[in-house]
C-alpha positions as CSV (number, residue, x, y, z in Angstrom):
1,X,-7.9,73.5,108.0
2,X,-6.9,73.1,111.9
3,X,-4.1,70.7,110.7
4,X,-2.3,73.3,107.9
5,X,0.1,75.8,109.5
6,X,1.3,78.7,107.9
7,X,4.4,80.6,106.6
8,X,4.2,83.1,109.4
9,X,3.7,80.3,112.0
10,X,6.4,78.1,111.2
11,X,8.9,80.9,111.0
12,X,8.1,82.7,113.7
13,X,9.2,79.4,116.3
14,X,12.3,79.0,113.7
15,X,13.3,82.9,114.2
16,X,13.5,82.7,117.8
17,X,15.8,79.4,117.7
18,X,18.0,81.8,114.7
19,X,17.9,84.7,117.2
20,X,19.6,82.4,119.9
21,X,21.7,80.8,118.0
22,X,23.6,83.9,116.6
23,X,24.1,85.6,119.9
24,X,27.3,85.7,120.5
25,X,26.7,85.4,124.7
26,X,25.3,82.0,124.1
27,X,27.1,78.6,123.4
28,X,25.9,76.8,120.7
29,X,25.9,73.8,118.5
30,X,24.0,74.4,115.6
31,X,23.1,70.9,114.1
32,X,20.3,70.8,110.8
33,X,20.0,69.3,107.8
34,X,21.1,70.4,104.5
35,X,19.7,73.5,103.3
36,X,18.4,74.5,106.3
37,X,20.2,78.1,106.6
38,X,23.1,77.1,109.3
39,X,25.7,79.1,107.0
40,X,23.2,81.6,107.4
41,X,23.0,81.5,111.1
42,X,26.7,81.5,111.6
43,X,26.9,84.3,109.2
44,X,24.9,86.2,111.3
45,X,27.4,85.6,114.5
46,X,30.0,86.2,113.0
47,X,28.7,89.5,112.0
48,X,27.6,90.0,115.2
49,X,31.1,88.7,116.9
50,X,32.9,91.8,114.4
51,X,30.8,94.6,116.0
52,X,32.1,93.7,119.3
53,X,35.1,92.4,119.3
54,X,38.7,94.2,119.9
55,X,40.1,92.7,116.8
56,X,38.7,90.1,114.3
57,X,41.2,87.8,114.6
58,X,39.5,87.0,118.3
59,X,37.0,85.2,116.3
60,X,37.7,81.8,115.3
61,X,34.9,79.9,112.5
62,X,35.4,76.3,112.2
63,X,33.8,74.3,109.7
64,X,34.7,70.2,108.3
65,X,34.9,71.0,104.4
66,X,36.8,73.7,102.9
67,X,33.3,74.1,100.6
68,X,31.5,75.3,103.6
69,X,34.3,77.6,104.9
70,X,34.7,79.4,101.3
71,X,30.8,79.8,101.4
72,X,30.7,81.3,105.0
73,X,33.8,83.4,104.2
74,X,31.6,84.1,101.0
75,X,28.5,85.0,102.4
76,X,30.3,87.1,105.3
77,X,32.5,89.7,102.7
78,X,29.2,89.5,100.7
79,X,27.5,91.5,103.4
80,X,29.6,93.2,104.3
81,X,30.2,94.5,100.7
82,X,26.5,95.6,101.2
83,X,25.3,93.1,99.8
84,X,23.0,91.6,102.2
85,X,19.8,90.9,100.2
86,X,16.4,91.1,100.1
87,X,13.8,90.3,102.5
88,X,13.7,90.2,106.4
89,X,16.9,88.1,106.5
90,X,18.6,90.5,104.0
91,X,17.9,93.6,105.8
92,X,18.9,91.9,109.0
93,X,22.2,90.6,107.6
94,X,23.0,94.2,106.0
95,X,22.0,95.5,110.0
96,X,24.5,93.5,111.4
97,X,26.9,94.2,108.3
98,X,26.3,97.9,109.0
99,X,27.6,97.7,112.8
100,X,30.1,95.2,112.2
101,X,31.9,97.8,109.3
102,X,31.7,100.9,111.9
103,X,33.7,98.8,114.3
104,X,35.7,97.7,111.5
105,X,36.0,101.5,110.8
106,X,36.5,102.7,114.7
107,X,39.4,100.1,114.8
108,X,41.0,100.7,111.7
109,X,40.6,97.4,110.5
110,X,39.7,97.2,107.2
111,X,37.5,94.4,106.3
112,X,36.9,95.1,103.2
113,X,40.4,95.5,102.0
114,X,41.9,92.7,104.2
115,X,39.2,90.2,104.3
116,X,42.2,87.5,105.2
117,X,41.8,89.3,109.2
118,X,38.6,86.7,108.7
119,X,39.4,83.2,110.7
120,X,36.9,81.0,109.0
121,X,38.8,77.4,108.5
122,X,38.1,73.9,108.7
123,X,38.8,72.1,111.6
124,X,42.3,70.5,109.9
125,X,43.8,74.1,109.0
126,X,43.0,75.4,112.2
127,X,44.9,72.0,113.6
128,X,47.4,72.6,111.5
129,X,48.4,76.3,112.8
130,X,48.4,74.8,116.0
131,X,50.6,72.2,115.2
132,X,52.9,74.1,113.4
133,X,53.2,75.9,116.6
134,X,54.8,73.6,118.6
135,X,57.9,73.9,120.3
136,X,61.2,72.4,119.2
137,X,61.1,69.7,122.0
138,X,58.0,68.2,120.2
139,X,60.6,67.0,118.0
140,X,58.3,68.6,115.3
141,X,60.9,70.0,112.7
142,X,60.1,72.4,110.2
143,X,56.8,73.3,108.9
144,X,54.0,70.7,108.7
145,X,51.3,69.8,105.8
146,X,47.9,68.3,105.5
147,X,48.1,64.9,103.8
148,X,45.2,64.0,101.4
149,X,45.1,60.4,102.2
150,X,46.6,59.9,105.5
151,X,45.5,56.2,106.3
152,X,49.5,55.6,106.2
153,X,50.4,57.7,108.8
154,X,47.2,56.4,111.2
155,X,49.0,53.1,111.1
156,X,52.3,53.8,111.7
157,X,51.1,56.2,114.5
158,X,49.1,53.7,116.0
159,X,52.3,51.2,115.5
160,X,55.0,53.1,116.9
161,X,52.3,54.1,119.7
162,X,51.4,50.5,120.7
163,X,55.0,49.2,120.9
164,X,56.2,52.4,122.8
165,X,53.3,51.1,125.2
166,X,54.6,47.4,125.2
167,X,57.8,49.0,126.7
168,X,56.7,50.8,129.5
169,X,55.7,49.1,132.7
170,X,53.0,51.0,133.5
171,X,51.3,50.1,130.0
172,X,52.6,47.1,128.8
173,X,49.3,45.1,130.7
174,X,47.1,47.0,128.9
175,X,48.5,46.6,125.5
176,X,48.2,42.5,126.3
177,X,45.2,42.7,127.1
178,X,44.3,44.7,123.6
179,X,46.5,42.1,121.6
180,X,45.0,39.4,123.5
181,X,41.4,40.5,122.7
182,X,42.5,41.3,118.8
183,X,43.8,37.6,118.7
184,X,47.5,39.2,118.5
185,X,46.5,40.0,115.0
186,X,48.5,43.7,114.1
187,X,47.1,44.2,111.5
188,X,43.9,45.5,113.1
């Protein structure tokens, strides 16, 4: 059986590369497929990130879907409700837990009670905040919302951008050249 590896051999390779990835001193991107434990892995950080930051709010979790940032929110207030799991990685997540709720105790933060201290958002909300950040000469007035189907407002961007580009001197080339190459059709 030289060909058939174990249990013990596959994970120990695949801890290591977890152990990395949830260390909060390295920079990461964490790419796997589906079910691979990556909410798992940014769990961990993120619990790791709590039990040495100043405040919680220093750490910012970005995911694409709102699904996976209610999970990782989920699985993070999970554990550190105590309820970690069984197993290695349940005893590991309730260790991390454990430090990350003395900081939270040591700082008066209060994770358990004001779990919304937690910045774990998709990338569009945390886009959002920043938009709705902006400064009154970003002509941006009052407060701003995510559109569900903004195709719309792509075009009319990309509109309003291009002939705003036709006008200025400096651009105006370089628009004729991208109308010339899209056979002057607007549309595209």
């Amino acid at each position: 059986m030289s060909g058939v590896r174990t249990l013990a051999q596959e994970s120990a390779p695949d801890a290591a590369a977890r152990e990395r990835a949830s260390d909060p001193r390295e920079s990461i991107i964490l790419q796997a497929p589906a079910g691979s434990g990556k909410t798992a892995v940014l769990t961990e950080r993120m619990l790791r990130l709590l039990a040495e930051v100043d405040e919680p709010e220093e750490i910012l979790a970005i995911t694409f879907t709102r699904r996976a940032a209610a999970e990782m929110r989920e699985r993070v207030l999970q554990a550190l409700g105590a309820e970690g799991g069984e197993g290695p990685l349940g005893r590991r997540l309730g260790a991390l837990a454990a430090r990350a709720l003395a900081r939270s105790e040591a700082r008066g933060w209060r994770l358990r009670e004001d779990p919304a201290r937690l910045r774990i958002q998709t990338i569009d909300a945390f886009n959002l905040s920043l938009a709705n950040r902006l400064p009154l000469a970003a002509r941006c007035g009052g407060p701003l919302t995510l559109g569900e189907r903004p195709e719309a407002l792509y075009r009319l961007a990309a509109r309003e951008t291009l002939v705003r580009a036709e006008q200025d001197p400096d651009l105006a080339a370089d628009v004729g050249l991208w109308f010339e190459r899209l056979d002057n059709r607007w549309g595209n």
